[in-house]
C-alpha positions in Angstrom: -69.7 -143.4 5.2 -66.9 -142.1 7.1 -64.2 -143.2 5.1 -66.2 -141.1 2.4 -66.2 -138.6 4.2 -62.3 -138.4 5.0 -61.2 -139.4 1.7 -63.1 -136.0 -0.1 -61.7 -134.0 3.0 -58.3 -135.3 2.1 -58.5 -134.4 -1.2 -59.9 -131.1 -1.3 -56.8 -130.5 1.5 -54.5 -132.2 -1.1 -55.7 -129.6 -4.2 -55.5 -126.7 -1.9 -51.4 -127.7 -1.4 -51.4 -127.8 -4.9 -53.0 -124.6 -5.5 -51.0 -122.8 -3.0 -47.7 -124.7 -5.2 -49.3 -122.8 -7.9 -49.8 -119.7 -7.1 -46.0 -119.9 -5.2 -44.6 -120.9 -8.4 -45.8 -118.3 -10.6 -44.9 -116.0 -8.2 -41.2 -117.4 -8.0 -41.6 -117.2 -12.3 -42.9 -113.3 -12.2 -39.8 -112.5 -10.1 -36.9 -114.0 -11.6 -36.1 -116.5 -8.9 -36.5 -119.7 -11.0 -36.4 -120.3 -14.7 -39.1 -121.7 -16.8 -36.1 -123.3 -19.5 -35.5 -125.6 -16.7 -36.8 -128.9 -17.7 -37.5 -129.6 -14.1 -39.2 -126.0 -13.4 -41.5 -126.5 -16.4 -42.2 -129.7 -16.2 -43.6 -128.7 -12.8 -45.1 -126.0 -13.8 -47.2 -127.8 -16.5 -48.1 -130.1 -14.0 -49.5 -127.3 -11.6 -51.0 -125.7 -14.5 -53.0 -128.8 -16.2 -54.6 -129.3 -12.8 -55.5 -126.0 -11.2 -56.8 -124.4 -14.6 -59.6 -125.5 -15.0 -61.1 -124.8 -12.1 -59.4 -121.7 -12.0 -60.5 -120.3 -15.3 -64.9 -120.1 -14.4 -63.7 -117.9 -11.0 -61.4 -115.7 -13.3 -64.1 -115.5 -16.0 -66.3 -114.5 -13.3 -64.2 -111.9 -11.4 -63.6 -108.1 -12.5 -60.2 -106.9 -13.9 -57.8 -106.1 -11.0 -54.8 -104.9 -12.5 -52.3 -107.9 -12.8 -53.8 -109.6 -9.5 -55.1 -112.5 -9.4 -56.8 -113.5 -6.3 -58.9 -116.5 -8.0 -56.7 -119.1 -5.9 -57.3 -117.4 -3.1 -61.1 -117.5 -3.4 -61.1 -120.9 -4.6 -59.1 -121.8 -1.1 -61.8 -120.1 0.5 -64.6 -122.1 -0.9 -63.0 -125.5 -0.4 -62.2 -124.8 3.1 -66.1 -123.7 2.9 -66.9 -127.6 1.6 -64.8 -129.0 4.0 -66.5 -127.3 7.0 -69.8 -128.4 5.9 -68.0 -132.2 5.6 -67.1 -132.0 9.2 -70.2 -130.8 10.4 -72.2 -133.3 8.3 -70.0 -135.9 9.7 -70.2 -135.0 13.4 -73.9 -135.0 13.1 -73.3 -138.5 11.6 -71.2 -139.1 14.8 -74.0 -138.1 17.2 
């Protein structure tokens, strides 16, 4: 059960790296610091964007109009963080 445990904890901290890769990346798009006709860039970008999306989308859906900000990654973070808390806790009770 504890290897259970670690591997959900390890991939909830994986998708939050790749959520903050996201968010950095459109960020670097929105200012003109890389360029989407890179192959490389959009390639990476696709990547980013196939797999945060659709999570991403229900929050957004959810959330009121804020003017051009988007702060769905950042509550998102939040909630996985949330999940893996509980994880640890669950697990130290195991532990006990």
């Amino acid at each position: 059960m504890y290897a259970f445990f670690w591997l959900i904890n390890t991939i909830i901290q994986l998708y939050i790296y790749v959520l903050i890769a996201s968010a950095v990346l459109s960020w670097l798009v929105a200012f003109n610091v890389v360029n989407v006709r890179n192959p490389i860039v959009a390639q990476i970008g696709e990547v980013l964007y196939r797999l945060t999306e659709p999570v991403l989308r229900p929050i957004r859906n959810i959330l009121p109009n804020l003017g051009g900000v988007d702060i769905s990654p950042v509550i998102l973070i939040l909630i996985l963080l949330f999940v893996q808390k509980l994880i640890t806790v669950d697990l130290a009770q195991m532990m006990i």
